[in-house]
SEGU-535706 format. One record per residue (C-alpha): residue number from 1; residue in three letters; x, y, z. Coordinates in steps of 0.25 Angstrom, whole numbers, plus 5000, padded with zeros to 4 digits. Layout:
SEGU-535706
nr	rest	east	north	up
NUM	ala	X	Y	Z $
...
***
This chain:
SEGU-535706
nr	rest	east	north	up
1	unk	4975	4734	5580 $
2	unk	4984	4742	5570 $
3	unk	4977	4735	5558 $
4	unk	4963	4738	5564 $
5	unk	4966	4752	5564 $
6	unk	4971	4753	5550 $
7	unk	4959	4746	5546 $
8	unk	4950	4757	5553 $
9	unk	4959	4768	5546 $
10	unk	4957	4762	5533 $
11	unk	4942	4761	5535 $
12	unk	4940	4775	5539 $
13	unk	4949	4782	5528 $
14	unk	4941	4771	5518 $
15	unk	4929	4778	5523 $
16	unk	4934	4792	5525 $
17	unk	4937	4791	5511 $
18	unk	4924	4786	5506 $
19	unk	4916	4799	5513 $
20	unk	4928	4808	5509 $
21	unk	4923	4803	5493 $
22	unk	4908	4803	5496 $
23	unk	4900	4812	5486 $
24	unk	4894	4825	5493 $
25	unk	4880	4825	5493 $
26	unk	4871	4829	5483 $
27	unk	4866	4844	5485 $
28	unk	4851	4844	5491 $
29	unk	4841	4849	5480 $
30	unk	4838	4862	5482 $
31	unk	4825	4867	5491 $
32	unk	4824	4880	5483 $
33	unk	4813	4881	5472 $
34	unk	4819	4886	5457 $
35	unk	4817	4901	5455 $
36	unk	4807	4897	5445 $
37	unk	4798	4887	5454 $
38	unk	4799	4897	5465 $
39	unk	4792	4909	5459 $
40	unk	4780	4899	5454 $
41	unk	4779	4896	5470 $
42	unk	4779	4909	5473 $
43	unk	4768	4914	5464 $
44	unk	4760	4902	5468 $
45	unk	4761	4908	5482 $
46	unk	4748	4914	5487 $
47	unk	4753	4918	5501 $
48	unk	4765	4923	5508 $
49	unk	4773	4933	5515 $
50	unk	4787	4941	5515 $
51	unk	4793	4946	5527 $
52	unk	4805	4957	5530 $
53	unk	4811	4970	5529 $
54	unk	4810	4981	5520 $
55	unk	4818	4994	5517 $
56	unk	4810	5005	5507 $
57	unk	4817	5017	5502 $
58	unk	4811	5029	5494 $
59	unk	4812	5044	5493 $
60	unk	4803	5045	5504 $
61	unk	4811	5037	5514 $
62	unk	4816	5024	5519 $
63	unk	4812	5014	5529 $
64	unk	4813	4998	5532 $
65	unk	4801	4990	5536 $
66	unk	4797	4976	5540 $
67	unk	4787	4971	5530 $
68	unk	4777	4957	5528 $
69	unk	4773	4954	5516 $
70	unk	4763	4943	5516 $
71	unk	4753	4939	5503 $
72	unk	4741	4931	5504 $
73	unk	4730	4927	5491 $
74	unk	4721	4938	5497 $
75	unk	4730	4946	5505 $
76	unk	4742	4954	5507 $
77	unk	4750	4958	5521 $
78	unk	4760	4968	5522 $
79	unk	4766	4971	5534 $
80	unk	4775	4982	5538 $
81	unk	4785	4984	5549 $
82	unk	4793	4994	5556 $
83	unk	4809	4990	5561 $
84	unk	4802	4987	5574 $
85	unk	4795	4975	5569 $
86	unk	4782	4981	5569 $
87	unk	4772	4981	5559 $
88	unk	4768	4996	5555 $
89	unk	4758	4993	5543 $
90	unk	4751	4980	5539 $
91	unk	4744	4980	5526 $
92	unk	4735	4970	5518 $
93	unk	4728	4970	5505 $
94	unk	4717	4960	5498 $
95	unk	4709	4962	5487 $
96	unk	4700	4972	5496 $
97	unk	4711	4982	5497 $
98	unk	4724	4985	5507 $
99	unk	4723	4988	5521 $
100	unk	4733	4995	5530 $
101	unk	4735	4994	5545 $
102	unk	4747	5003	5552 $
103	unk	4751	5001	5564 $
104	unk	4744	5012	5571 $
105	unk	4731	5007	5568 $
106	unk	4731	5015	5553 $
107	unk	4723	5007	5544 $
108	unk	4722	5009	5528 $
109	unk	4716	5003	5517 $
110	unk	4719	5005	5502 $
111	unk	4716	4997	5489 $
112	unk	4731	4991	5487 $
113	unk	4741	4986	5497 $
114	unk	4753	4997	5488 $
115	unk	4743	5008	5492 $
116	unk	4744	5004	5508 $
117	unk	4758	5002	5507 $
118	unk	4763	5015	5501 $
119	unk	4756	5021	5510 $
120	unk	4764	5016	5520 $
121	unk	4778	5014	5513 $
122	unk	4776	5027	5507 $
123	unk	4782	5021	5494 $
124	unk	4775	5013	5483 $
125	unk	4777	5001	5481 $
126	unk	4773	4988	5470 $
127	unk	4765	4983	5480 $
128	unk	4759	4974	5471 $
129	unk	4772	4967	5467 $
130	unk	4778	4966	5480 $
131	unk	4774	4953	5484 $
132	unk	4781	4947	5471 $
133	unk	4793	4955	5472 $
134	unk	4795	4948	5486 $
135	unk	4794	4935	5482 $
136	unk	4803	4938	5471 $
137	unk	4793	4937	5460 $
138	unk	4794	4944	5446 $
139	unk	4782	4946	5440 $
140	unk	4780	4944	5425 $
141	unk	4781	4958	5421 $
142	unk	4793	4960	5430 $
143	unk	4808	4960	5425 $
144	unk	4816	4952	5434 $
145	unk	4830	4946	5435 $
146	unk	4834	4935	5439 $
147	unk	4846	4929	5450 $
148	unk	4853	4916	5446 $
149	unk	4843	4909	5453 $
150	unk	4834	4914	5446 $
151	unk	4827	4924	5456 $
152	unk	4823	4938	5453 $
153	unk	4835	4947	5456 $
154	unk	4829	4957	5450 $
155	unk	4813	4961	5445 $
156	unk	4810	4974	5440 $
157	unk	4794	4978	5440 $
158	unk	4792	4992	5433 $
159	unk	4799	5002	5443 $
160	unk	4803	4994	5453 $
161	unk	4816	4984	5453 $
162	unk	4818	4973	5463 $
163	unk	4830	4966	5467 $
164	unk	4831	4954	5474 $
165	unk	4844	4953	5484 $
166	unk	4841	4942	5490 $
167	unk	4835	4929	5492 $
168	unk	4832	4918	5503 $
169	unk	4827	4904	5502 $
170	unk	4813	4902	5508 $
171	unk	4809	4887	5510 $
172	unk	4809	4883	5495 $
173	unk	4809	4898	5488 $
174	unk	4818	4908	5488 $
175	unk	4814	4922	5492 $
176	unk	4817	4936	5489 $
177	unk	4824	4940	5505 $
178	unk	4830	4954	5500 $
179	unk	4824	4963	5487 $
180	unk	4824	4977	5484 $
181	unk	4814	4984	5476 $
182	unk	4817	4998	5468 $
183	unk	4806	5006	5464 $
184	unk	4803	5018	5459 $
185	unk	4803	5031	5466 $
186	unk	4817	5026	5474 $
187	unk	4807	5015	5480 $
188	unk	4817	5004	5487 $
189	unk	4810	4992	5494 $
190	unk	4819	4983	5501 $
191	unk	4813	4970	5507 $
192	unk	4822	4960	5513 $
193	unk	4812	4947	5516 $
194	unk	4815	4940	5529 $
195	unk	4802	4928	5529 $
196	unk	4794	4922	5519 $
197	unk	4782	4914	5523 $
198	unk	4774	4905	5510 $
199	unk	4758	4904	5514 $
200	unk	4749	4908	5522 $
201	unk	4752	4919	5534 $
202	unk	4762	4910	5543 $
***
């Protein structure tokens, strides 16, 4: 009985060993595009939509609002919402013109999507370059700098400066989830993104 047991001994330090001097595994490849391959998917994009918070200062005032961002090849959908949850002001543009809908029934229509919005923000803004700045896309004549991931931390478009906080992974890509745009005028836009959807209106 004695020798049995030392033989069970010697077999489990023998193979206690053996898993003790194992190689770890190798490291799964990574999911996440290269900065590089994520803005060509990006730009190949034809429809999506941003969703969150947003914080705008001026001289005129401050005030935080919900806000959906959605582009589509022949539209665009901006929603907007008070710290209820409710939406205060849908608007929409095609290549026919903006349209405006508040939530007391007021309807407006004007050539640009920027016209409708200052009207309601009070505050102009680059409307027009929005939809890449969330995405975290610099445009060719934009100045942009660049994290060690190579990133935007930073792109600067004529007056207005925006810095990129932070970032989140989104199935493959990683997203801008907090930036902060600095115009002119003391303009401060603040957008902290909470849901990405890639396609068509989920």
């Amino acid at each position: 009985m004695m020798r049995r047991t030392l033989c069970l001994l010697a077999v489990m330090a023998f193979l206690l060993d053996g898993c003790a001097s194992l190689p770890p595994p190798p490291p799964r490849p990574s999911l996440v595009l290269a900065s590089h391959e994520r803005d060509q998917v990006l730009r190949d994009l034809s429809a999506w939509q941003a969703s969150g918070q947003a914080s705008l200062r001026s001289p005129k005032g401050a005030e935080s609002f919900g806000f959906r961002w959605r582009e589509a090849p022949r539209q665009q959908e901006v929603s907007l919402r008070d710290p209820l949850g409710r939406t205060v002001a849908r608007l929409s543009a095609t290549a026919a013109g903006a349209q405006l809908l508040l939530a007391n029934g007021k309807q407006m229509q004007a050539a640009s999507l920027g016209a409708l919005l200052e009207s309601v923000l009070h505050v102009t803004l680059p409307v027009a370059r929005l939809p890449d700045w969330l995405l975290g896309l610099p445009r060719p004549d934009e100045g942009v700098e660049r994290n060690g991931d190579g990133l935007p931390e930073t792109i600067h478009a004529e007056q207005w400066t925006i810095h990129y906080l932070a970032y989140a992974p989104v199935g493959g890509l990683v997203m801008p989830s907090l930036l902060q745009a600095q115009g002119p005028d003391g303009i401060t836009l603040r957008l902290a993104i909470t849901g990405w959807h890639f396609g068509e209106r989920p």
